[in-house]
C-alpha positions as CSV (number, residue, x, y, z in Angstrom):
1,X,71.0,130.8,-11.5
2,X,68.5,133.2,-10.0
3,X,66.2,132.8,-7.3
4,X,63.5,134.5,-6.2
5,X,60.9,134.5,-3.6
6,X,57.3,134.1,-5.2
7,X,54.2,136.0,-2.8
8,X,51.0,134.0,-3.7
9,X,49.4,136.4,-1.1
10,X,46.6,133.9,-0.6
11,X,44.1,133.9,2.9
12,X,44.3,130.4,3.6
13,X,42.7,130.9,6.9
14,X,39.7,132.9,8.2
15,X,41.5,135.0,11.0
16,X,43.7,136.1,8.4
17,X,42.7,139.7,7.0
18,X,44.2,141.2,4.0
19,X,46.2,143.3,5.6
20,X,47.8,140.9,7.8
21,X,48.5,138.9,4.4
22,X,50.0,142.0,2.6
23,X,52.0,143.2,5.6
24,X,53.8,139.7,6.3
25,X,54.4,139.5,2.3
26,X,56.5,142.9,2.5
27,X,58.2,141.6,6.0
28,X,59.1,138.3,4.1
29,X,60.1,140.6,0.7
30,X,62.6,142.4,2.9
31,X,63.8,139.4,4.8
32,X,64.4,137.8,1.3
33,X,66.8,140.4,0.2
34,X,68.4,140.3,3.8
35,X,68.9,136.5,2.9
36,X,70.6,136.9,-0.4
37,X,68.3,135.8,-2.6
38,X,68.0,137.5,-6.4
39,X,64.7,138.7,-6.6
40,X,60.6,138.4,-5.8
41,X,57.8,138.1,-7.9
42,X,54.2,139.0,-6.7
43,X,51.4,137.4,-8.1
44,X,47.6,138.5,-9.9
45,X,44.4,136.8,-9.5
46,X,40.7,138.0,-8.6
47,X,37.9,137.1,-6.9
48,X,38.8,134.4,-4.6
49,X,40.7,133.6,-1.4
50,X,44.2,131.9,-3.6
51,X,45.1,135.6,-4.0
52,X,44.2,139.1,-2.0
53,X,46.6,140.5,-4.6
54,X,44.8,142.5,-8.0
55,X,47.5,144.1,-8.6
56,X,51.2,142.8,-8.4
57,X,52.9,146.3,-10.2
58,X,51.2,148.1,-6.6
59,X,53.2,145.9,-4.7
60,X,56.6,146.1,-6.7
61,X,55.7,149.6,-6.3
62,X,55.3,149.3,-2.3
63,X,58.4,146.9,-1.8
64,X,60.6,148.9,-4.2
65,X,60.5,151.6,-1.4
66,X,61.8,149.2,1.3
67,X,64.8,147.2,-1.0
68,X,67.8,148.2,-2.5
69,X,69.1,145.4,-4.2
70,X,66.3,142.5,-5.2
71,X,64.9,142.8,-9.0
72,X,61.2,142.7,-8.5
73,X,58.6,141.8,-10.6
74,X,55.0,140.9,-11.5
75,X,54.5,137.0,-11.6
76,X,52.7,138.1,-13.8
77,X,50.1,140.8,-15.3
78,X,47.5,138.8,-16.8
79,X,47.7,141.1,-19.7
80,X,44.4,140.5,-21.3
81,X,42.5,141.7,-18.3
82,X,44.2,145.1,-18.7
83,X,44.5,147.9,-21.2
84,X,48.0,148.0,-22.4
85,X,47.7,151.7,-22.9
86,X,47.3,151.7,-18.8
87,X,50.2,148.9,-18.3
88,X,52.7,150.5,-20.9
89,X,53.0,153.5,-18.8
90,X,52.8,152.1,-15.6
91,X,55.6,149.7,-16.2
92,X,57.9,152.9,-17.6
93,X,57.3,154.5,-14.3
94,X,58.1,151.2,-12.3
95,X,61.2,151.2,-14.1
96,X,62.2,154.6,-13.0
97,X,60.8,154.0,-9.3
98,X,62.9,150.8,-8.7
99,X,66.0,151.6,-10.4
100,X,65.8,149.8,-13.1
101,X,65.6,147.0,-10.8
102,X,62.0,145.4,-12.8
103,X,61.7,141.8,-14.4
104,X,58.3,141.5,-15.8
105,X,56.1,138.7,-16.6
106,X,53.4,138.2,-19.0
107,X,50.9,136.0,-19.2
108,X,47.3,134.7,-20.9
109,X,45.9,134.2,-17.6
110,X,43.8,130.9,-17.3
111,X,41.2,131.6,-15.1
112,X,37.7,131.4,-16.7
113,X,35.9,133.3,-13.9
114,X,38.3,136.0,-13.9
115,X,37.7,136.4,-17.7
116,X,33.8,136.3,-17.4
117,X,33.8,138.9,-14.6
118,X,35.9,141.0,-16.6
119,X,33.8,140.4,-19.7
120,X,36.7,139.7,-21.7
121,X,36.4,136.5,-24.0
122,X,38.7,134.2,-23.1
123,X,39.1,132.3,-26.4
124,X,41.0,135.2,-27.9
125,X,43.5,135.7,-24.5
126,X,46.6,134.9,-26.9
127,X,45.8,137.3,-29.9
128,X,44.8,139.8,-27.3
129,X,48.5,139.1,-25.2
130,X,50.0,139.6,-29.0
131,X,48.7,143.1,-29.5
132,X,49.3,144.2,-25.7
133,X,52.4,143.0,-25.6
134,X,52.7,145.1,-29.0
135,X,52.0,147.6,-27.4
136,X,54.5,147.3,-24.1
137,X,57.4,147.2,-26.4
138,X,56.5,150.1,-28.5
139,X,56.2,152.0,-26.0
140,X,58.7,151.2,-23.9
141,X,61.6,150.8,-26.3
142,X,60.5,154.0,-28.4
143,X,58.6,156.5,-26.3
144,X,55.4,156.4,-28.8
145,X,52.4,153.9,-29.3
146,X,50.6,154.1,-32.0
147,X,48.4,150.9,-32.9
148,X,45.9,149.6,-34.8
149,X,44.6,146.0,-34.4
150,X,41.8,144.0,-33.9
151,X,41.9,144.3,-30.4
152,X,43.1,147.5,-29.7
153,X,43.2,151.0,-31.3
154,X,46.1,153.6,-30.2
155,X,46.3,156.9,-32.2
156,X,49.8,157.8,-32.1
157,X,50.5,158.9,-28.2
158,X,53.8,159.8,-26.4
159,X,54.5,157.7,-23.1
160,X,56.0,160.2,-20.6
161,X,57.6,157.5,-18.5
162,X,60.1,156.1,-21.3
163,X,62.7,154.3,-20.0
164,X,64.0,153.1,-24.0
165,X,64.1,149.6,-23.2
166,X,62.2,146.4,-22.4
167,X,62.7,145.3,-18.7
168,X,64.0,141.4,-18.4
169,X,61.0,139.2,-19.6
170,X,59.2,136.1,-18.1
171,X,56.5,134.3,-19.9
172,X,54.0,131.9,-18.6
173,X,51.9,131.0,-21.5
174,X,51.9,127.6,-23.4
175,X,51.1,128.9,-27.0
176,X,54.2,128.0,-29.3
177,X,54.2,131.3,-31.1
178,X,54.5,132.8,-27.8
179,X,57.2,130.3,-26.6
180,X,59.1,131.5,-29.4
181,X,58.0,135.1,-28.9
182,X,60.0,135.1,-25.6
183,X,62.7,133.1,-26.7
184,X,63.6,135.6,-29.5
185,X,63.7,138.4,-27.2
186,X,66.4,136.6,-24.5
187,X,63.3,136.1,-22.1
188,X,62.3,133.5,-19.6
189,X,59.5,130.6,-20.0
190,X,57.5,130.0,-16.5
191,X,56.8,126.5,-15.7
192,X,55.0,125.3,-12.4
193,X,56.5,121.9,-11.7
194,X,54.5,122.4,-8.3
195,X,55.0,119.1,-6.1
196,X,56.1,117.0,-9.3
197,X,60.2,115.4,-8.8
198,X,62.3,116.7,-11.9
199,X,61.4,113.6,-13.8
200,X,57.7,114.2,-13.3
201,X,58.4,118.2,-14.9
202,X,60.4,116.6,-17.8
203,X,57.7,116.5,-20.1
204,X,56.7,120.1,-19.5
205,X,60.4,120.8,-20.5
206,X,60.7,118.6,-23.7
207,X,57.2,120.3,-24.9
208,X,58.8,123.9,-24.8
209,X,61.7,122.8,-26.4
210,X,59.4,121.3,-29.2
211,X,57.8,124.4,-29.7
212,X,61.0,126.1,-29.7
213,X,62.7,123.7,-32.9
214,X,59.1,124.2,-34.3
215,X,60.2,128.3,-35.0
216,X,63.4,127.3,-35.8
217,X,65.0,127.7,-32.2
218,X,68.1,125.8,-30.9
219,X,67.8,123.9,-27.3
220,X,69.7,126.5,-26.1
221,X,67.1,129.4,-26.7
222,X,65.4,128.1,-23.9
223,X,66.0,130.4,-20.3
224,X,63.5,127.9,-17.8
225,X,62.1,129.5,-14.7
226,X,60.2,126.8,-12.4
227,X,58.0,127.8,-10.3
228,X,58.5,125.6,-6.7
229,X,56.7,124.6,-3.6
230,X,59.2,124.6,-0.6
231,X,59.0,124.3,3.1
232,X,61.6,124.2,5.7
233,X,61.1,122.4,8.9
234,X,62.6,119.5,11.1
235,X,59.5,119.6,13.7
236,X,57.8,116.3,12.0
237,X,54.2,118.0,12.7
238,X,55.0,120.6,11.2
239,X,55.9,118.8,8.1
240,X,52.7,116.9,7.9
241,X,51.0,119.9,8.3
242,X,53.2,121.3,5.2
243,X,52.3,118.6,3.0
244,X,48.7,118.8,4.0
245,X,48.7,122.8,2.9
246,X,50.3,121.6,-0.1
247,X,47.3,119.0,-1.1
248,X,44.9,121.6,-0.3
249,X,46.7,124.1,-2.7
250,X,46.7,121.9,-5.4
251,X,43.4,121.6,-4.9
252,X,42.6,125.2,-4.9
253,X,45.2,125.5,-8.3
254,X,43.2,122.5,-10.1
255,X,39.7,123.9,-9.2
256,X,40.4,128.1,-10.6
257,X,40.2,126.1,-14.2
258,X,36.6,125.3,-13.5
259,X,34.4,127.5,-14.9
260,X,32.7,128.1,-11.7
261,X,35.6,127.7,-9.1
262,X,33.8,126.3,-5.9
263,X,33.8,128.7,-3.7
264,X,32.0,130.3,-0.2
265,X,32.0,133.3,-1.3
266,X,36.0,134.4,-1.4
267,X,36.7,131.8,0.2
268,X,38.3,128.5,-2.1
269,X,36.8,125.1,-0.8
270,X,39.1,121.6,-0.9
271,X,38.0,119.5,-3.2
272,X,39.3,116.1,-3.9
273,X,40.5,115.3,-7.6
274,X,41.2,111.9,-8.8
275,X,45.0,110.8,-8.9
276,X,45.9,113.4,-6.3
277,X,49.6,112.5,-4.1
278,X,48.7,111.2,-0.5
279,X,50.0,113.3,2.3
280,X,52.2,110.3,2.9
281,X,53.5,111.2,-0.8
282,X,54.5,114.4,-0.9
283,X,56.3,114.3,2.6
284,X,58.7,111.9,0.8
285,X,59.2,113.4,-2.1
286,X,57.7,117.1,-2.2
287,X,60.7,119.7,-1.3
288,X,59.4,119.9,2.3
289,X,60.8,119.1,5.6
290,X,64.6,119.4,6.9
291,X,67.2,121.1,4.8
292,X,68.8,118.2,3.6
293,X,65.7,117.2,2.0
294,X,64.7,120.3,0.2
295,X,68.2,120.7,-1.2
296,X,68.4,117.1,-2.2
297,X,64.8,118.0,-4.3
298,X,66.0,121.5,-6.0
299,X,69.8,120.0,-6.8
300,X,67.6,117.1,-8.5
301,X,65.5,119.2,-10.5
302,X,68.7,121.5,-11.5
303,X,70.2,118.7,-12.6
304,X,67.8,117.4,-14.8
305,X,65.8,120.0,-16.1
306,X,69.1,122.7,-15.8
307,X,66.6,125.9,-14.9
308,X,67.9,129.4,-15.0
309,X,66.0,130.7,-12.4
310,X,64.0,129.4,-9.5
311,X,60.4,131.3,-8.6
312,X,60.0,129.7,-4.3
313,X,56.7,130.0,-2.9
314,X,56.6,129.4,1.0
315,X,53.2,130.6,2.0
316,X,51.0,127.2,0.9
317,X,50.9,125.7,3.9
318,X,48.4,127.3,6.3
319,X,50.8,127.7,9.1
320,X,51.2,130.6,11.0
321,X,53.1,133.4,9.3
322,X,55.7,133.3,12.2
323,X,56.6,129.3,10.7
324,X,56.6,130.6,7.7
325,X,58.9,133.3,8.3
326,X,61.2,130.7,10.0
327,X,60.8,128.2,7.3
328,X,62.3,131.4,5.1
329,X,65.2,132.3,7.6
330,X,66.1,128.2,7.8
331,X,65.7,128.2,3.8
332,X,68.1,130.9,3.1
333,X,71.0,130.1,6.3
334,X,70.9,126.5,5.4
335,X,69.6,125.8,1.3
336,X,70.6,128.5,-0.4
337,X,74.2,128.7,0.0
338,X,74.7,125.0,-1.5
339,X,72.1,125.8,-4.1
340,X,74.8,128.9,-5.1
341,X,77.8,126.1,-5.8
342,X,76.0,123.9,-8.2
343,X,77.1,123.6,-11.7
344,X,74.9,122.2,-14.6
345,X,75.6,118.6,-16.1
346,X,76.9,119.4,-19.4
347,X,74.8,116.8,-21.0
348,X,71.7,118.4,-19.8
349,X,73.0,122.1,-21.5
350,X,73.8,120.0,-24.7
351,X,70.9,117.8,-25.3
């Protein structure tokens, strides 16, 4: 089991600048790896307050220079907003710059604005992840690209920064051929169980392991990677305060599939959506609040949806970074240890 800290990097208050947002991300990066955990994944998204971050390889770039020992990654390039020519060779150099210590994610992106601003068509994001992706492993596992698609068109080129391999894959796309895609290659599907309990996330698990028996994949081709909401606390105020930067980031999440997010300018507004949890809800059964209670959430979800790696996001709930910071230092001194001694149910692997 691998865990990771996930950096949303979003400005969830006005006071906060970018800066202030990107600078705390690298402090909490470094903490991470201080804390033992496996990894951290930084996340791309334009145009609006959820994320200050464009560009998740610059800041694998930036934090590779101030760890040692975490795998880092992008969580994940939104590969149809880019040129794969561009993302080959910057992912070849990444490799060399962290030691070989990337994991990289792909992903269709699912955003309309971001695809209208970027004047790509976002009814052909899959086709167009096909091609790039293509692309990334021609590159990288051979040192030449040469292409010819409907998409793109690569006259035979040399990629300088060749490292001969693919780095460890992560997939968040819900296309079965792609499912399969990443399966075949030993690589990780992304879920976002969010706030949901394991049984609530079930479904999402059943349906990639559909799409896997549709290609002619066993149950245990799948490698899961959930992405989690978690928050640390005992201070009961604080905990309400947790759940209620949850809601509004569920919010936020639900609105970016909007075609026009609602929004003053950057800035993401809170709108209600029908069948959301109550506050009362998700302080009951959301990971959030004392130890005991955010371990008793993440050792349910192992058991039942037996994940291979765990993507934690801490920075949803509008606090102060300082909380959030302690929420970290509290997660990894008093979760993570017992989250190292679990064991899968067998039933669970076998089924």
């Amino acid at each position: 089991m691998d865990i990771a800290l996930f950096n949303l990097m979003s400005q969830n208050r006005a006071d906060e600048t970018p800066a202030d947002i990107l600078g705390m991300t690298v402090e909490k990066v470094r903490l991470a790896e201080q804390l033992g955990f496996d990894g951290a994944w930084f996340a791309e998204h334009h145009f609006t307050s959820h994320s200050v971050c464009p560009s998740p390889l610059l800041m694998v770039a930036h934090c590779a220079a101030v760890t040692q020992r975490l795998r880092l990654g992008p969580a994940v390039v939104v590969l149809p907003l880019h040129h794969p020519l561009r993302a080959v060779q910057e992912i070849g150099m990444l490799q060399a710059l962290t030691g070989n210590r990337l994991q990289l994610g792909l992903g269709t992106g699912h955003q309309p604005h971001e695809f209208r601003t970027y004047a790509v068509p976002m009814a052909n994001r899959t086709a167009i992840l096909e091609e790039g992706w293509d692309i990334l492993e021609q590159g990288l596992t051979t040192g030449w690209v040469r292409h010819e698609g409907r998409h793109y068109t690569v006259p035979e080129s040399p990629i300088a920064a060749f490292p001969g391999a693919m780095p460890p894959l992560f997939l968040a796309g819900g296309e079965p051929r792609l499912i399969q895609r990443a399966a075949r290659a030993g690589g990780s599907i992304f879920i976002s169980q969010g706030h949901r309990r394991a049984t609530g996330a079930l479904p999402m698990r059943e349906k990639l392991l559909a799409a896997l028996h549709a290609g002619g994949l066993p149950d245990s081709a799948l490698r899961l990677a959930i992405q989690r909401y978690v928050f640390v606390t005992d201070d009961p105020s604080e905990k309400r305060q947790a759940a209620e930067g949850m809601l509004r980031f569920i919010r936020t999440t639900l609105s970016l599939r909007d075609q026009v997010p609602p929004r003053d300018g950057a800035f993401m507004r809170s709108i209600p959506f029908e069948g959301e949890p109550s506050i009362e809800w998700l302080m009951e059964n959301a990971p959030i609040g004392s130890a005991e209670q955010v371990t008793e959430r993440l050792a349910e979800d192992f058991q039942l949806l037996s994940p291979t790696h765990w993507s934690l996001y801490m920075g949803f709930s509008g606090l102060p970074a300082r909380r959030v910071i302690a929420s970290l230092e509290r997660f990894g001194e008093q979760v993570l240890p017992t989250l190292r001694r679990l064991t899968p149910v067998p039933a669970r692997l076998a089924s």
